[in-house]
Backbone as a ProteinNet text record, in pm:
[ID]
protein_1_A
[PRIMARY]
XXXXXXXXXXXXXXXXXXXXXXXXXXXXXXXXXXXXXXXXXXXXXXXXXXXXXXXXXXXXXXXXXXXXXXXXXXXXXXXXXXXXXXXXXXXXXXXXXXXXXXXXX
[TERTIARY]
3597.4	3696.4	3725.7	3847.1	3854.8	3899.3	3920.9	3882	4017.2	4077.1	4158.4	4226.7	4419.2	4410.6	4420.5	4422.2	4424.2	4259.3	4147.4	3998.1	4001	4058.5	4068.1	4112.7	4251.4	4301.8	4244.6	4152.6	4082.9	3940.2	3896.9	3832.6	3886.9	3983.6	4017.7	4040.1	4164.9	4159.7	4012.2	3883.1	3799.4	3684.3	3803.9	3739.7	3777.2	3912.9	4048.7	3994.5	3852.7	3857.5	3765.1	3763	3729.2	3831.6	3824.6	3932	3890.1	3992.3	4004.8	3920.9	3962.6	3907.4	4032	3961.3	4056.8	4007.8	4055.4	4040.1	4109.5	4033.9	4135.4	4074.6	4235.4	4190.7	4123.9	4005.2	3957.1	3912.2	4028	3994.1	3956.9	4085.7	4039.5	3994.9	3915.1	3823.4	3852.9	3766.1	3853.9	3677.1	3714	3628	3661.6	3553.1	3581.9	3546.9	3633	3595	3594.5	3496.2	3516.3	3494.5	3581.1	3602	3555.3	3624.5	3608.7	3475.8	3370.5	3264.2	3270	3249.6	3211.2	3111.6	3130	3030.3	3022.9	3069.3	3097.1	3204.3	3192.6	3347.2	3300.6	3442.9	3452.3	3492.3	3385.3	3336	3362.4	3468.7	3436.8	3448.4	3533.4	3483.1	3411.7	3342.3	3244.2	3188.3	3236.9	3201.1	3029.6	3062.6	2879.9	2872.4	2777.9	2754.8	2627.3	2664.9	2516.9	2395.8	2258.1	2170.5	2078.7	2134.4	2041.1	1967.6	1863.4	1739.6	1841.4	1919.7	1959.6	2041.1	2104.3	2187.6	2054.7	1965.3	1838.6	1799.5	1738.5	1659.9	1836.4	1934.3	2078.6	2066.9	2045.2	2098	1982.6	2013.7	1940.8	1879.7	1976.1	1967.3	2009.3	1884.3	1903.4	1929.2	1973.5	2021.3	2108	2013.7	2110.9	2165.8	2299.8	2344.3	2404.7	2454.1	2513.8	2652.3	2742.2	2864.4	2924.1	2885.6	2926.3	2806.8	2783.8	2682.8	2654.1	2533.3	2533.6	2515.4	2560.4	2593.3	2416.9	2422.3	2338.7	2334.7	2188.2	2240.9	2283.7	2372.2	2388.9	2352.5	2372.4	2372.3	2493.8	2455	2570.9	2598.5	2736.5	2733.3	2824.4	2715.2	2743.7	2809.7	2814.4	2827.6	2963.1	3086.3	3206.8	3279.5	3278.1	3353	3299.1	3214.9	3191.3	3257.6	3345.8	3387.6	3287.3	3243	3168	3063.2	2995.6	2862.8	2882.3	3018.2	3107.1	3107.2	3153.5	3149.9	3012.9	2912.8	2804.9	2707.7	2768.5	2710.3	2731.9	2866.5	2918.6	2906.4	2918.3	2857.1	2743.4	2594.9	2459.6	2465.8	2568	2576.5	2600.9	2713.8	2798.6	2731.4	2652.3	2527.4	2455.3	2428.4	2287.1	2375.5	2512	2564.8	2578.8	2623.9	2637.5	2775.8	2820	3007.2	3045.2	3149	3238.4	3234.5	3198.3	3259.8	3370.5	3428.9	3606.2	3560.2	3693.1	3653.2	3784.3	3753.9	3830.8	3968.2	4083.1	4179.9	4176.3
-486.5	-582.1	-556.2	-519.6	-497.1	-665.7	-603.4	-759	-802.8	-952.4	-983	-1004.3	-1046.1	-966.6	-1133.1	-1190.1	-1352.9	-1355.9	-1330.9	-1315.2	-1256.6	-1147.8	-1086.1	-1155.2	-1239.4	-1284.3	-1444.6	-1477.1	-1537.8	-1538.9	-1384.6	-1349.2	-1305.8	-1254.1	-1259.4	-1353.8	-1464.5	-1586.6	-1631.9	-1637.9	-1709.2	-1658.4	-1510.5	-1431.5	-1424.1	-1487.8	-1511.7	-1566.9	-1608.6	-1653.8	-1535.9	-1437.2	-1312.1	-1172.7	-1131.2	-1009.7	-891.4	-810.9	-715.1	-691	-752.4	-742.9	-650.4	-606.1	-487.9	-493.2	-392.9	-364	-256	-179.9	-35.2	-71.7	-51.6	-54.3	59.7	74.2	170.3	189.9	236.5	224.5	77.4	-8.6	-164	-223.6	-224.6	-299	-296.6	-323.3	-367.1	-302.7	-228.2	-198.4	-270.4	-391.1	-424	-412.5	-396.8	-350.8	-442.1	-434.9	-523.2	-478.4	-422	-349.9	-199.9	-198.3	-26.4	25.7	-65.1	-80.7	-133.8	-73.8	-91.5	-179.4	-316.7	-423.6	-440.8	-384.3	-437.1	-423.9	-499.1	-487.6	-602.5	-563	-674.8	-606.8	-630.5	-572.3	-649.4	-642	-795.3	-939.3	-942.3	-1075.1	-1109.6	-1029.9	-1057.7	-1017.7	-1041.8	-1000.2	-977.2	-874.7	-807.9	-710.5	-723.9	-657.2	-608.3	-492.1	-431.4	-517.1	-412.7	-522	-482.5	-505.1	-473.5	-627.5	-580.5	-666.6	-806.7	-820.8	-933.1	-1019.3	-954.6	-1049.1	-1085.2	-1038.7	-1078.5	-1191.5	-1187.8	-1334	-1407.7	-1431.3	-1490.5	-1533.8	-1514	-1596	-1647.6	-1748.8	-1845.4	-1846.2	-1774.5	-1722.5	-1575	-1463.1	-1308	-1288.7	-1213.5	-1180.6	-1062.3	-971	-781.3	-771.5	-729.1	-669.6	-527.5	-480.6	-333.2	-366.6	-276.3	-278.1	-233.2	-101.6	-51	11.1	109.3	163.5	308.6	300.6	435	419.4	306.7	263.8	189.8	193	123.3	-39.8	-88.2	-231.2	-272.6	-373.7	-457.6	-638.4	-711.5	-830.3	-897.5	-992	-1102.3	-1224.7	-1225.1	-1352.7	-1457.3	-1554.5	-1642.6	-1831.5	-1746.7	-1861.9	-1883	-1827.7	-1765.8	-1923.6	-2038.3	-2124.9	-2150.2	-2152.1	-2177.8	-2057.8	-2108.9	-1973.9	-1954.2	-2082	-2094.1	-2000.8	-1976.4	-1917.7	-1808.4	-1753.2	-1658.9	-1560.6	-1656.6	-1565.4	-1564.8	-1619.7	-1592.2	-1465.3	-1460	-1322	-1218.6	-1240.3	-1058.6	-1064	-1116.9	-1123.5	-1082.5	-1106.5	-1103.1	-939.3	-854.6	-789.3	-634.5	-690.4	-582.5	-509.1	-548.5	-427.8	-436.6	-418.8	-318	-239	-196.5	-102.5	6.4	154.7	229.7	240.6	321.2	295.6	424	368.8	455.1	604.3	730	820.9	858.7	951.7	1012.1	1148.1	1200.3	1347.4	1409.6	1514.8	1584.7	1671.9	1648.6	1714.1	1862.9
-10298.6	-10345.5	-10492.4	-10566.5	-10669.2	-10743.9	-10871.2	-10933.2	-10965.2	-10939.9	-10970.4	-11094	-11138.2	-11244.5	-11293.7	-11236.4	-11282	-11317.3	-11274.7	-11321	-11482.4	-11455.1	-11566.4	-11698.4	-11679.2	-11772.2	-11804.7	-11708.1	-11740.8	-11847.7	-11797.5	-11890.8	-12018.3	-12042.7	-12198.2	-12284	-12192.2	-12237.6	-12320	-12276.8	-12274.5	-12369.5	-12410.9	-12506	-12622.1	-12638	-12734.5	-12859	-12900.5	-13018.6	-13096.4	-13029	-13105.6	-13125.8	-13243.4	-13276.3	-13221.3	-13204.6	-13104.9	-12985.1	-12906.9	-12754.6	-12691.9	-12578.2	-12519.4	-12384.9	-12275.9	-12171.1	-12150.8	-12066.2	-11928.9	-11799.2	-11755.9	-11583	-11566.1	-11444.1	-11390.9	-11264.7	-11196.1	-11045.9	-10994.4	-11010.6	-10948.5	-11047.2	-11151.1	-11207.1	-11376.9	-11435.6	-11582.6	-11682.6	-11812.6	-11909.6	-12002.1	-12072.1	-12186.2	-12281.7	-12385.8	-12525.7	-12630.6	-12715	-12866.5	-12983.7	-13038.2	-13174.6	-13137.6	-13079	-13022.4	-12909.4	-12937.3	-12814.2	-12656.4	-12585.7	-12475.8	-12468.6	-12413.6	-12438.8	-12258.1	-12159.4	-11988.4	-11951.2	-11844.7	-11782.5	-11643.7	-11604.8	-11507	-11354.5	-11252.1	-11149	-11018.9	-10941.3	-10832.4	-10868.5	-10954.2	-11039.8	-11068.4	-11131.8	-11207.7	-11324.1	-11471.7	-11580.3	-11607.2	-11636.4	-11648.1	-11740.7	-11845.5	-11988.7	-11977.2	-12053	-12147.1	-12146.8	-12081.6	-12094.6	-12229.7	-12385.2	-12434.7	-12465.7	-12544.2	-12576.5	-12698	-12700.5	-12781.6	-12721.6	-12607.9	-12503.8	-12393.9	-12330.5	-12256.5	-12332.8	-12458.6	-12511.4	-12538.3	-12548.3	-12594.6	-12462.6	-12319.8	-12202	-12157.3	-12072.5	-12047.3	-11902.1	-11838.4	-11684.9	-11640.7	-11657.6	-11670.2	-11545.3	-11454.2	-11357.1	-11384.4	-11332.5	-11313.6	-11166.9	-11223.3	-11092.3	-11113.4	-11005.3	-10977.3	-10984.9	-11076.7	-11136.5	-10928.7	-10930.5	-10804.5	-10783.4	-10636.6	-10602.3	-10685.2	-10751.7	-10829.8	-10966.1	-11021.6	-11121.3	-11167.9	-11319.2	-11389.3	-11367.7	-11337.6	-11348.4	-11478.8	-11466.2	-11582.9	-11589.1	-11700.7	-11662.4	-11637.8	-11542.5	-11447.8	-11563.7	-11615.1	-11762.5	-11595	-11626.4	-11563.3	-11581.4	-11683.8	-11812.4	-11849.7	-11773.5	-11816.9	-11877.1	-11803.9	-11860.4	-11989.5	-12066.3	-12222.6	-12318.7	-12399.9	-12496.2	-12602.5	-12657.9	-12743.7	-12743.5	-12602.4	-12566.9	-12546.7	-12535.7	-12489.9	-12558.3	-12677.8	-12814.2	-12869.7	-12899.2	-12939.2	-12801.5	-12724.8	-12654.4	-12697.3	-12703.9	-12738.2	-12880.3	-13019.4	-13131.8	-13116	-13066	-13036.4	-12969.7	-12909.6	-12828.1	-12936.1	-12994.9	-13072.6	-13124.7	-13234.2	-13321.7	-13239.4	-13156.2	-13047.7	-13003	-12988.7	-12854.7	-12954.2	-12917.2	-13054.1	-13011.1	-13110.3	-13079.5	-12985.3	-12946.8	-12850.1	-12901	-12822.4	-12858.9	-12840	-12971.4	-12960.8	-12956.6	-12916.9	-12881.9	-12964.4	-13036.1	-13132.4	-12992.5	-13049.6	-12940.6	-13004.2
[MASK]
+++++++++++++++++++++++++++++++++++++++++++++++++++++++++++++++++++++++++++++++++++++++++++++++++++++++++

C-alpha cells in the first residue's frame, strides 16, 4: 500500500513550524528531509525516523518497524497529532544524523 498524499500533507502540515522541511517521492512513498538531512520518511502511512540514541530516550513509546522488506528498522512516531512534540523530535534528531551526501557532477 503506498502512502497517501493527503497523509503526507498531513505530515508536513504538522511539521510547518520548522524551517526547511522537504520531501521526494520514492516509489509510492515519501523521504523526509530537514535542512538538508534525511531524518525518515513516510512508509504506508506511517511516518518513521532514524533510530538514533536521542530520539529513543525523546519518545515515550519506542516501537521499530520495517520501512519495506529489506530495509533497516526504523522508529514508528506515533505521536503525529502533537506538533509541539513534533518539533521537539526532529530538533532532538537533527545533530545526531550526519548530513546528506552530494556528489560532484
Amino acid at each position: 500500500m503506498a502512502t497517501s498524499k493527503e497523509y503526507l500533507n498531513f505530515i508536513i502540515e504538522q511539521l510547518s513550524g520548522l524551517d526547511d522541511i522537504s520531501y521526494k517521492a520514492m516509489m509510492g512513498e515519501y523521504i523526509i528531509y530537514y535542512k538538508g538531512k534525511i531524518i525518515g520518511g513516510i512508509y504506508d502511512n506511517r511516518f518513521l525516523v532514524k533510530p538514533v540514541k536521542s530520539v529513543v530516550s525523546y519518545m515515550s513509546n519506542v516501537k521499530y518497524e520495517l520501512p519495506y522488506a529489506g530495509a533497516k528498522q526504523m522508529l514508528l512516531v506515533d505521536n503525529v497529532d502533537d506538533k509541539e512534540y513534533l518539533t521537539g523530535l526532529i530538533n532532538k534528531i537533527f545533530d545526531e544524523l550526519p548530513n546528506s551526501k552530494k556528489y560532484d557532477e
